[in-house]
C-alpha beads as a LAMMPS data file, in Angstrom:
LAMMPS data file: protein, C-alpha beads

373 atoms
372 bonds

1 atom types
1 bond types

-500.0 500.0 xlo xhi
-500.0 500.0 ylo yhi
-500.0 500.0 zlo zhi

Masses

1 110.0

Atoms # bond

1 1 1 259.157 455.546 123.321
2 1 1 261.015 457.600 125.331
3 1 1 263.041 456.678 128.272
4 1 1 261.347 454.352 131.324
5 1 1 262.081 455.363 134.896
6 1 1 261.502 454.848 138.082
7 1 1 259.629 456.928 140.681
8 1 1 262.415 458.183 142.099
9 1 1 264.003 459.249 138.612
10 1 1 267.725 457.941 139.846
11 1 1 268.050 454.203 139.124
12 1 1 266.337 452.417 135.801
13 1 1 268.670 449.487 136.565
14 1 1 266.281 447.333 137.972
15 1 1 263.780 447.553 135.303
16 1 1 266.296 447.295 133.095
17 1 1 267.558 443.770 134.281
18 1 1 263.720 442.516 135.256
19 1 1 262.822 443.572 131.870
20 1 1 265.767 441.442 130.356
21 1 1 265.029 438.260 131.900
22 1 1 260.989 438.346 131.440
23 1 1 261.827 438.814 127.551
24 1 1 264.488 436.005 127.642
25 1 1 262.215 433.576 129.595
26 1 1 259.458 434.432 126.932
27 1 1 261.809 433.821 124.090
28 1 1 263.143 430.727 126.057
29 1 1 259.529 429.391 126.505
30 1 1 258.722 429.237 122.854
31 1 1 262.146 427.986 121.297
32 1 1 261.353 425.049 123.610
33 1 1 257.914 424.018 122.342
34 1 1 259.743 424.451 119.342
35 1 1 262.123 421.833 120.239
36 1 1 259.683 419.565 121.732
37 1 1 257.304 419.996 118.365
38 1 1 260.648 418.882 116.294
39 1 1 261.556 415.885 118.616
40 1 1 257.786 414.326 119.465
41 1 1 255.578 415.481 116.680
42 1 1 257.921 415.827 113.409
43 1 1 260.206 413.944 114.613
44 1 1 263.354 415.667 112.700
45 1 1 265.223 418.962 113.368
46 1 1 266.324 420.969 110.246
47 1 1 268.630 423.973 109.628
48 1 1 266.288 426.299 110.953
49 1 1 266.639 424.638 113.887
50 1 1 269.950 424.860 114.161
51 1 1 270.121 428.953 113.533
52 1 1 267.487 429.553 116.461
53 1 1 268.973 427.431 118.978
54 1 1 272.144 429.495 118.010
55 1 1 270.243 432.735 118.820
56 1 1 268.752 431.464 121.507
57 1 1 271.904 431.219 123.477
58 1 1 273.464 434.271 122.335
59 1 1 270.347 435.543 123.864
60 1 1 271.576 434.507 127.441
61 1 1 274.493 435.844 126.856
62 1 1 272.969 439.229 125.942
63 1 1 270.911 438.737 129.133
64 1 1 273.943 438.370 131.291
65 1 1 276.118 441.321 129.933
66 1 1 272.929 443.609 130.645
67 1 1 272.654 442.849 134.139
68 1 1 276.478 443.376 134.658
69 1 1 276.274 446.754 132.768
70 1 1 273.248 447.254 135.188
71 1 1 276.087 446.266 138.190
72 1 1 278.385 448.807 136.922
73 1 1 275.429 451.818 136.412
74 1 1 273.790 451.337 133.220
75 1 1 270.647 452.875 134.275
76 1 1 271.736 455.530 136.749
77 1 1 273.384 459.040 136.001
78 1 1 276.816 459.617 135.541
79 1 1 277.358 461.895 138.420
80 1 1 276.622 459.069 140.513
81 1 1 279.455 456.210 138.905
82 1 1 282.976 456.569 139.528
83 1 1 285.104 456.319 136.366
84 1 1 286.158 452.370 136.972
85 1 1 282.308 451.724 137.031
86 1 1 281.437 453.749 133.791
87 1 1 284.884 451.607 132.224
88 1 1 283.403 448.456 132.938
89 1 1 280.021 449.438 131.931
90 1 1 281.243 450.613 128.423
91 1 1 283.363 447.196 128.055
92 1 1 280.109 445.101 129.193
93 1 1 278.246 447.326 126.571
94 1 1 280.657 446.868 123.542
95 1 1 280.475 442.986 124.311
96 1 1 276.315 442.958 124.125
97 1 1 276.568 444.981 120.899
98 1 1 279.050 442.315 119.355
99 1 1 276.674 439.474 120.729
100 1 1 273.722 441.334 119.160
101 1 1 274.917 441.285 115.837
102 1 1 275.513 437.345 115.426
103 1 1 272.426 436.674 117.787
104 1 1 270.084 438.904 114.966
105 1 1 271.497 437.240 111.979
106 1 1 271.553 433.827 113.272
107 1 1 267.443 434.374 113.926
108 1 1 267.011 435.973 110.288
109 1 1 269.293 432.524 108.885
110 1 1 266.619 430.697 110.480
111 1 1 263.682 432.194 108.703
112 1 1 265.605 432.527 105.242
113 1 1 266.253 428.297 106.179
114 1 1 262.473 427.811 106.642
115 1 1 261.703 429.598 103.195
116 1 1 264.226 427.730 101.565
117 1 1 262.544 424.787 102.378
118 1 1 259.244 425.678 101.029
119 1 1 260.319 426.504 98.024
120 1 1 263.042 424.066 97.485
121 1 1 262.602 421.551 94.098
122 1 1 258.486 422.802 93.736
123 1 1 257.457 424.277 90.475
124 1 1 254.973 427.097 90.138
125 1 1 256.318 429.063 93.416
126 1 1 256.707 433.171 93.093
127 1 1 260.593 433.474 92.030
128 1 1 260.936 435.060 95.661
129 1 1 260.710 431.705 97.767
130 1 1 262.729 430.224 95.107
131 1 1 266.494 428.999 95.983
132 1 1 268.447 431.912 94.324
133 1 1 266.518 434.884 96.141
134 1 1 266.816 433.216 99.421
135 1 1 270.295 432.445 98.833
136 1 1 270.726 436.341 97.540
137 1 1 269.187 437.982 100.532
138 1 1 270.857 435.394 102.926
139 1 1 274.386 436.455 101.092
140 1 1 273.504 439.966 101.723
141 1 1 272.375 439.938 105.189
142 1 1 275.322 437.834 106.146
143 1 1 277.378 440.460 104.263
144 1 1 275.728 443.145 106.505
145 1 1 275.877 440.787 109.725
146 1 1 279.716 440.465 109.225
147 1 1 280.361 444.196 108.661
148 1 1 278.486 445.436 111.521
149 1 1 280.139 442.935 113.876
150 1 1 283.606 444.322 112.326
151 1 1 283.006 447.860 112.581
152 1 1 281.487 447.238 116.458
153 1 1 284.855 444.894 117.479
154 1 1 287.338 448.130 116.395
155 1 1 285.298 450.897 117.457
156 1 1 288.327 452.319 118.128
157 1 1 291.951 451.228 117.046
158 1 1 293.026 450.072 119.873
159 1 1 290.565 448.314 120.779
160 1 1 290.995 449.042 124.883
161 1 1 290.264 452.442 124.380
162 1 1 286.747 451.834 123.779
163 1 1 286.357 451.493 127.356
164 1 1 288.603 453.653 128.371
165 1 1 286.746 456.891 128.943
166 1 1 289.569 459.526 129.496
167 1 1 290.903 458.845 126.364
168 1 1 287.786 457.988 123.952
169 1 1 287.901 461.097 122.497
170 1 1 291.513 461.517 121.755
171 1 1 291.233 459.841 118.298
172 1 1 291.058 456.392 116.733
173 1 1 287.328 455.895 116.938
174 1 1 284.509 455.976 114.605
175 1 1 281.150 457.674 115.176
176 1 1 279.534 455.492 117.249
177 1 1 275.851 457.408 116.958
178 1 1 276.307 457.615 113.082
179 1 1 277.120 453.781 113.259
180 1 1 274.491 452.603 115.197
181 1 1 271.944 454.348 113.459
182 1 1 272.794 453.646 110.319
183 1 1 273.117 449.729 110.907
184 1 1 269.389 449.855 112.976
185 1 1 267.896 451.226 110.137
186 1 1 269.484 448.804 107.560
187 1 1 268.182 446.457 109.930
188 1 1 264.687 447.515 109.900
189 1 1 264.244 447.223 106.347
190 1 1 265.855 443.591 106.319
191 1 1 262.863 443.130 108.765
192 1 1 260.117 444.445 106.642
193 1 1 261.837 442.216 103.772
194 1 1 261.788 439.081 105.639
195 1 1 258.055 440.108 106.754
196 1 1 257.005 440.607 102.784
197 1 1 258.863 437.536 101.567
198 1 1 256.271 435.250 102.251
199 1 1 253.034 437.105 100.670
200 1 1 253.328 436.714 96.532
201 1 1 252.596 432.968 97.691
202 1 1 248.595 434.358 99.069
203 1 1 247.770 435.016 95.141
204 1 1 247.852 431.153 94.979
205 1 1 245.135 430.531 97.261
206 1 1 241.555 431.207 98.068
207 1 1 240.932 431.765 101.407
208 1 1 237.729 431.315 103.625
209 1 1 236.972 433.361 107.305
210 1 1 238.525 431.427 109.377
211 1 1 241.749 430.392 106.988
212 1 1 241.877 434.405 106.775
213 1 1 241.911 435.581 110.679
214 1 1 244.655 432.349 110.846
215 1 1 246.390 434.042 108.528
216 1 1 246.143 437.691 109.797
217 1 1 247.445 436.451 113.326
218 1 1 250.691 434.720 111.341
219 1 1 251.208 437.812 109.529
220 1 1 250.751 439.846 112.738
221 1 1 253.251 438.165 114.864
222 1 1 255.377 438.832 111.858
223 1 1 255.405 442.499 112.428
224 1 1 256.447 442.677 115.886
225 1 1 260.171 442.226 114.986
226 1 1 259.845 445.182 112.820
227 1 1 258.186 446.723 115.289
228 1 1 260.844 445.787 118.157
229 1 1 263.738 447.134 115.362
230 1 1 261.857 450.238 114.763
231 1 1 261.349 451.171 118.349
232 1 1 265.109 450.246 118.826
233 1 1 266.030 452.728 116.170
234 1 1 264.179 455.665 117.615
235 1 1 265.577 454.762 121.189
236 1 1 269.188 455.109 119.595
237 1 1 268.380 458.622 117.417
238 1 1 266.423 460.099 120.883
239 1 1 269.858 459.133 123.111
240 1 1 271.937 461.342 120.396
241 1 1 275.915 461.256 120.634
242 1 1 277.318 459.157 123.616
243 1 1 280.093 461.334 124.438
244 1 1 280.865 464.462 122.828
245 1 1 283.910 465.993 122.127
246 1 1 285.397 468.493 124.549
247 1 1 282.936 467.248 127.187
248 1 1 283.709 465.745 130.587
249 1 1 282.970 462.065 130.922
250 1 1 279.741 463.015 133.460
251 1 1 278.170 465.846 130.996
252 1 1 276.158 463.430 128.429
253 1 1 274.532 461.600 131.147
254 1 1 275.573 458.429 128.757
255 1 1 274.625 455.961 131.249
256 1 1 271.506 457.799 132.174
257 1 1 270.558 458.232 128.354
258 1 1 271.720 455.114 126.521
259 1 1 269.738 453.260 129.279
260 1 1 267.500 451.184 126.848
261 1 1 269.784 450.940 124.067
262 1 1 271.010 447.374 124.501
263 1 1 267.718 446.054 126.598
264 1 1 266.003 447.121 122.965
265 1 1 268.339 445.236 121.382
266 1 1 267.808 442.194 123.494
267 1 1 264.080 442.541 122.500
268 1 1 264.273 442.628 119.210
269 1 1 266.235 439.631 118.876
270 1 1 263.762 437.521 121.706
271 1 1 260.793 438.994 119.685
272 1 1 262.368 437.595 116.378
273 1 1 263.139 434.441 117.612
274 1 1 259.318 434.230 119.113
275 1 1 257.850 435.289 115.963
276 1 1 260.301 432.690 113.982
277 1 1 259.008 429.782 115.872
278 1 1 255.782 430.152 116.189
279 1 1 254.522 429.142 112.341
280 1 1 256.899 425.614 113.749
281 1 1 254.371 425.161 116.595
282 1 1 251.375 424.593 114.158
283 1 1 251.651 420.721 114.226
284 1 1 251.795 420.753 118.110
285 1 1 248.751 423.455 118.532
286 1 1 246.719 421.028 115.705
287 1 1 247.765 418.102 117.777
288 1 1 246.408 419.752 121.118
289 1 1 242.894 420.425 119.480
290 1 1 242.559 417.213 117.860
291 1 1 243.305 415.254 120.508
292 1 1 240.708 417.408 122.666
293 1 1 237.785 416.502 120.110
294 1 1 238.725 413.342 118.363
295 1 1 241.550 411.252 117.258
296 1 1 243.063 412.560 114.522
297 1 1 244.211 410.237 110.927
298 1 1 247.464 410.203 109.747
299 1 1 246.412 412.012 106.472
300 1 1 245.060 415.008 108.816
301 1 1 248.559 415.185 110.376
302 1 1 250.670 418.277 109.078
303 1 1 253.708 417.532 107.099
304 1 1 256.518 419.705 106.638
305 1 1 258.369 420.612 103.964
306 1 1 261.499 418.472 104.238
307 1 1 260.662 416.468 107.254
308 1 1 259.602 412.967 105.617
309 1 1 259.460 411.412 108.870
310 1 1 256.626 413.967 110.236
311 1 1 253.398 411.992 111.505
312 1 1 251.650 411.988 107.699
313 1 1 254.502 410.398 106.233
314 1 1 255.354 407.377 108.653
315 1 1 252.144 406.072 107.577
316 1 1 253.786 405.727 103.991
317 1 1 256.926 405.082 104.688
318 1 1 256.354 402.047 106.702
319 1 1 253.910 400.488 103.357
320 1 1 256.614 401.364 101.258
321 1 1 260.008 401.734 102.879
322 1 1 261.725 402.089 99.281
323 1 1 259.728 405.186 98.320
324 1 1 261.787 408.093 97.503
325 1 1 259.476 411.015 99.193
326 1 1 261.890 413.739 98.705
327 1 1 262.776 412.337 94.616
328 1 1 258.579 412.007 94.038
329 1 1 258.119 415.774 95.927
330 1 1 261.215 417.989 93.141
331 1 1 258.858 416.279 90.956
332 1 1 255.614 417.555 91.702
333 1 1 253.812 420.412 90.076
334 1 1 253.085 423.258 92.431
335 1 1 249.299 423.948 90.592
336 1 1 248.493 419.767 90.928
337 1 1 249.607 419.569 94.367
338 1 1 246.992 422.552 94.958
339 1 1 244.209 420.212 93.563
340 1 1 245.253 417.625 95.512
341 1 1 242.509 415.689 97.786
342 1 1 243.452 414.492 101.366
343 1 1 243.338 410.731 100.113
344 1 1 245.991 411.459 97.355
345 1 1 248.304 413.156 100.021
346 1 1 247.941 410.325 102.131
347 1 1 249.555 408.291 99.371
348 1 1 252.151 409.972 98.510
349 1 1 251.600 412.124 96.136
350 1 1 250.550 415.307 98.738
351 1 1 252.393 417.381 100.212
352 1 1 252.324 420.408 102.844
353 1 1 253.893 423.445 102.544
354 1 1 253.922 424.024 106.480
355 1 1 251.474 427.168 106.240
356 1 1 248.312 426.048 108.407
357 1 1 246.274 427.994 106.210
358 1 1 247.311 425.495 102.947
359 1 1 247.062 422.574 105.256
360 1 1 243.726 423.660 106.100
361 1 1 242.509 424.273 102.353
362 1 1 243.512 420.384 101.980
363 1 1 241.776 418.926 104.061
364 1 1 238.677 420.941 103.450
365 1 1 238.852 420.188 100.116
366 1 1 239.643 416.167 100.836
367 1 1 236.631 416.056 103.247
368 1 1 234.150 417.962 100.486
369 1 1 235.147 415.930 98.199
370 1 1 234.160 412.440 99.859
371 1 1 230.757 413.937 100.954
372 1 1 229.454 414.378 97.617
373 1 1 227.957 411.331 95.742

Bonds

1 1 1 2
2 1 2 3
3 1 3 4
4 1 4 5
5 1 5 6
6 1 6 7
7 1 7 8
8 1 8 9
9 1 9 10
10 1 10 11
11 1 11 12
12 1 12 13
13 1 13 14
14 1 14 15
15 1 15 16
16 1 16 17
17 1 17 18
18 1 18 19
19 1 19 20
20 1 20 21
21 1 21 22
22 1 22 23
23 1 23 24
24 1 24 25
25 1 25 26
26 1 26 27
27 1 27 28
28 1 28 29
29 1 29 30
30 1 30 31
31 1 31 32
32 1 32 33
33 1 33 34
34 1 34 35
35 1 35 36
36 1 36 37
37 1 37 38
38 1 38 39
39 1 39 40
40 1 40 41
41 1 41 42
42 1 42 43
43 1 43 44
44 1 44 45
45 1 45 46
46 1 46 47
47 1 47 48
48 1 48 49
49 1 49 50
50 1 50 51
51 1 51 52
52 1 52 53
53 1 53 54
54 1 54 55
55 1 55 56
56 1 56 57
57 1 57 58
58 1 58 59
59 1 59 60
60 1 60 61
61 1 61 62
62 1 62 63
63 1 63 64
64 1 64 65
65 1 65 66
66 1 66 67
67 1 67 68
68 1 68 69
69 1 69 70
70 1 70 71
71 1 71 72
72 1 72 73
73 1 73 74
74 1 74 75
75 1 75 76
76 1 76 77
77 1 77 78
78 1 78 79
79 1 79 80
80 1 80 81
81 1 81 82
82 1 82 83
83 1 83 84
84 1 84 85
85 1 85 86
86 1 86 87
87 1 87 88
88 1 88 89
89 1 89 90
90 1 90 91
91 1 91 92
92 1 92 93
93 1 93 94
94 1 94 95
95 1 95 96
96 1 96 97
97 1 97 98
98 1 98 99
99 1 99 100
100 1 100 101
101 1 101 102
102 1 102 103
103 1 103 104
104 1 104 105
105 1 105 106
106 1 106 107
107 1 107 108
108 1 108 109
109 1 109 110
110 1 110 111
111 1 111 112
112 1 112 113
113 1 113 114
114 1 114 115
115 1 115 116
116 1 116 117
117 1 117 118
118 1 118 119
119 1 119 120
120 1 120 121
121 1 121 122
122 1 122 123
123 1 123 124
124 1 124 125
125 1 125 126
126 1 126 127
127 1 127 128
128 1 128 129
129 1 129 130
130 1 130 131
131 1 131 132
132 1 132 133
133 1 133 134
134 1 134 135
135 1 135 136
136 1 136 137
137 1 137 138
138 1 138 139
139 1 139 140
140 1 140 141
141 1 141 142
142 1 142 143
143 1 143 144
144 1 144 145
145 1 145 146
146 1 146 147
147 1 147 148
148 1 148 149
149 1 149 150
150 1 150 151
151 1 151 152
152 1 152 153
153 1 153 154
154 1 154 155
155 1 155 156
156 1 156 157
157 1 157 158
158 1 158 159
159 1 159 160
160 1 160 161
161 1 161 162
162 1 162 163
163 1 163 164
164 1 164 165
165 1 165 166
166 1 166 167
167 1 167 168
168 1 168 169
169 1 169 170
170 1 170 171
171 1 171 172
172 1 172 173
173 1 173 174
174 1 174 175
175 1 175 176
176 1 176 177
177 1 177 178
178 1 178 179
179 1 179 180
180 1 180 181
181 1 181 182
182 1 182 183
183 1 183 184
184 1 184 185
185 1 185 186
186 1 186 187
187 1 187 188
188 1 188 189
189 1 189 190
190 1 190 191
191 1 191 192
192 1 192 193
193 1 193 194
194 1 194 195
195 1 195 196
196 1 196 197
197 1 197 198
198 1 198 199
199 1 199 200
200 1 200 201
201 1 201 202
202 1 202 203
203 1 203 204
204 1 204 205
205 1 205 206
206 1 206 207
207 1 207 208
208 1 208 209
209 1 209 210
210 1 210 211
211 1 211 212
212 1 212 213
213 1 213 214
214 1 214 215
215 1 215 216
216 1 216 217
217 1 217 218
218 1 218 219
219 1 219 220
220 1 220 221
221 1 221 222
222 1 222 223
223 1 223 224
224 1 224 225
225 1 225 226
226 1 226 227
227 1 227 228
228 1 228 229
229 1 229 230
230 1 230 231
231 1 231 232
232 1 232 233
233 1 233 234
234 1 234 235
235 1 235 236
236 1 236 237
237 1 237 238
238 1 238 239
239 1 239 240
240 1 240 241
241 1 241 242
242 1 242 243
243 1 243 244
244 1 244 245
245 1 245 246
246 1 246 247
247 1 247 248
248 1 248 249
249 1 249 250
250 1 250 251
251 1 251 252
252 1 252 253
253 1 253 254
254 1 254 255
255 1 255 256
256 1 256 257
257 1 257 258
258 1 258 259
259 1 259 260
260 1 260 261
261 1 261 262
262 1 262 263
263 1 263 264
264 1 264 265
265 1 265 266
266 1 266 267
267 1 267 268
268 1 268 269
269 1 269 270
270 1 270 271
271 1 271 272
272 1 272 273
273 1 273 274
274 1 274 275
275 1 275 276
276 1 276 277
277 1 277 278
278 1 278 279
279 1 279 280
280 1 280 281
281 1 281 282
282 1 282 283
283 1 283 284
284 1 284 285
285 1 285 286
286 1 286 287
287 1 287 288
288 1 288 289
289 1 289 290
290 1 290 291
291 1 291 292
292 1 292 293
293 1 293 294
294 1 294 295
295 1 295 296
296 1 296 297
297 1 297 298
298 1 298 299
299 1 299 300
300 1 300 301
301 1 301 302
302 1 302 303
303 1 303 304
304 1 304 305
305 1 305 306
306 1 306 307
307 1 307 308
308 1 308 309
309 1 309 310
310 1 310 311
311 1 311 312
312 1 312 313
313 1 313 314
314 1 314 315
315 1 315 316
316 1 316 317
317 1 317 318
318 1 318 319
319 1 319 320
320 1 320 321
321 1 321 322
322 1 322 323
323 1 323 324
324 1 324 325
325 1 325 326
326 1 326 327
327 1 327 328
328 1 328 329
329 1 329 330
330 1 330 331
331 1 331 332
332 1 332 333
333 1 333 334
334 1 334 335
335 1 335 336
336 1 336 337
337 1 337 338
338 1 338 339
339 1 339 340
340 1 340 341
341 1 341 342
342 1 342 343
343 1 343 344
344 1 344 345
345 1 345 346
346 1 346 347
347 1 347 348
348 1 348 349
349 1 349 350
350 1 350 351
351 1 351 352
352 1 352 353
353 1 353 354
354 1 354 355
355 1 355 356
356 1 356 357
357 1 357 358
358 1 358 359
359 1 359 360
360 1 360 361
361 1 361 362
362 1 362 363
363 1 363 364
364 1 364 365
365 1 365 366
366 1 366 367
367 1 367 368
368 1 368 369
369 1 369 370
370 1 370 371
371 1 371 372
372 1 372 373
């Protein structure tokens, strides 16, 4: 991308911070239809939940420690900070970096949470949405979540010195460009996994026009965190070495140069967490165009996988309060519950895996079905 400035080529700082808060708000705006889908229309919260709400305020706190590091001349060129500015700037700096790291794993725990659920006690699913490959790619990315946020808390031994700019260079301290590109392009491809976990499941369906654009949008939004990681990664190779050895503290320009590094970290986590809930907004965007053409039925509701107290289920619940819903769904076959008509779902023995386009396939079928003769 290169680096943004302003017309005057001295101060980035206030771009920096306006660009901070518009992606926070954005992230902010979508976590909380999220919420209000959970509380109104499914009426439960799940794990998932529990992971983005997590990233969502680390997110703040990445928000504040930019616009301090903005206070202290992140953004502006070295020659122009005194050395107690440039200190506090690289101690505001190693803090975002440690709240990165939690905030990005707690938003890929969320989506690894939502898969789990799909997949959880159905037969027939591709071995990848199955328990033990979720549970082996969330042991690995916590693994890599935990090591990165170790290697960024002693960046140098001790740990002051990491801030302190006369003596950076005198020893103790790891290669911070090495490190940081190395972990952003680990990070990438645990993107591009998460983004390919879902597809074996398309082989399993038959898709119409309209099912398929639905689909390419979902998919689409999904790429934007790999894009936002990717872009991050490129930012931290074109900024090069912070400070060099032998070099004065003003010769890098690290301030200057390293400008974008965290605000690119920022967006790829507010991008993740935007792109994480919005397949969770589907029964609340259904909702909204229902309601604006007709009242919708209970057994045109969306169910989720998990949630047996979303709209489709209450119905059943409150005929038969003794029904086990989650015993009767381990049980089901994966290839019957494709067959299934909208009438047999509304009975019990449906179920929705939470992807509109499989929702939509149901009810097509349901209302085809009770046309015919």
């Amino acid at each position: 991308m290169g680096h943004i400035v302003f017309a005057n080529g001295h101060d980035q700082g206030p771009l920096l911070a306006r660009v901070s808060l518009a992606m926070y708000t954005v992230a902010v705006t979508f976590v909380a239809l999220r919420c209000f889908t959970r509380a109104c229309i499914v009426k439960r919260f799940g794990l998932d939940d529990v992971f983005i709400a997590l990233a969502t305020v680390l997110g703040a706190a990445q928000t504040v420690t930019i616009i301090l590091q903005v206070e202290h001349g992140q953004g502006r060129h070295t020659t122009e900070l005194r050395i107690e500015q440039f200190n506090h700037m690289l101690m505001y700096q190693w803090i975002n970096m440690l709240i990165y790291f939690v905030a990005n794993w707690a938003v890929k725990m969320s989506i690894l949470a939502l898969y789990y659920r799909i997949g959880y006690g159905r037969k027939g699913l591709p071995w990848i949405v199955q328990a033990p490959a979720v549970w082996t790619v969330a042991g690995f990315m916590t693994a890599f979540g935990i090591s990165s946020f170790t290697a960024q808390l002693f960046l140098c031994v001790p740990v002051s010195r990491i801030w302190d700019i006369v003596h950076v260079n005198d020893g103790g301290c790891i290669d911070v460009a090495e490190f940081m590109i190395t972990s952003a392009a680990i990070n990438v491809a645990t993107d591009i996994v998460l983004l390919m976990f879902p597809l074996p499941l398309l082989r399993l369906f038959k898709f119409n026009r309209r099912q398929r654009t639905a689909l390419v949008v979902v998919l689409s939004v999904g790429l934007i965190p790999v894009i936002a990681s990717t872009m991050r990664l490129c930012e931290i190779v074109m900024a090069g070495r912070p400070i060099k050895p032998g070099k004065g503290w003003q010769d890098n320009d690290y301030s200057w140069g390293w400008a974008w590094v965290p605000v690119w970290s920022q967006i790829e986590v507010d991008v993740s967490i935007l792109a994480a809930s919005l397949p969770c907004l589907y029964p609340l965007f259904r909702h909204v165009f229902q309601s604006a053409s007709r009242p919708a039925t209970p057994s045109e509701m969306s169910t989720l996988p998990g949630y047996p107290e979303s709209w489709a289920e209450q119905d059943l619940v409150s005929r038969d309060g003794s029904e086990d819903l989650e015993k009767n769904r381990k049980s089901f076959d994966f290839e019957e519950e494709k067959r299934l008509t909208v009438r047999e779902k509304e009975m019990g023995k449906g179920i929705d895996l939470n992807i509109s386009v499989i929702v939509d396939k149901e009810i097509d079928v349901g209302e085809d079905r009770r046309t015919k003769p």
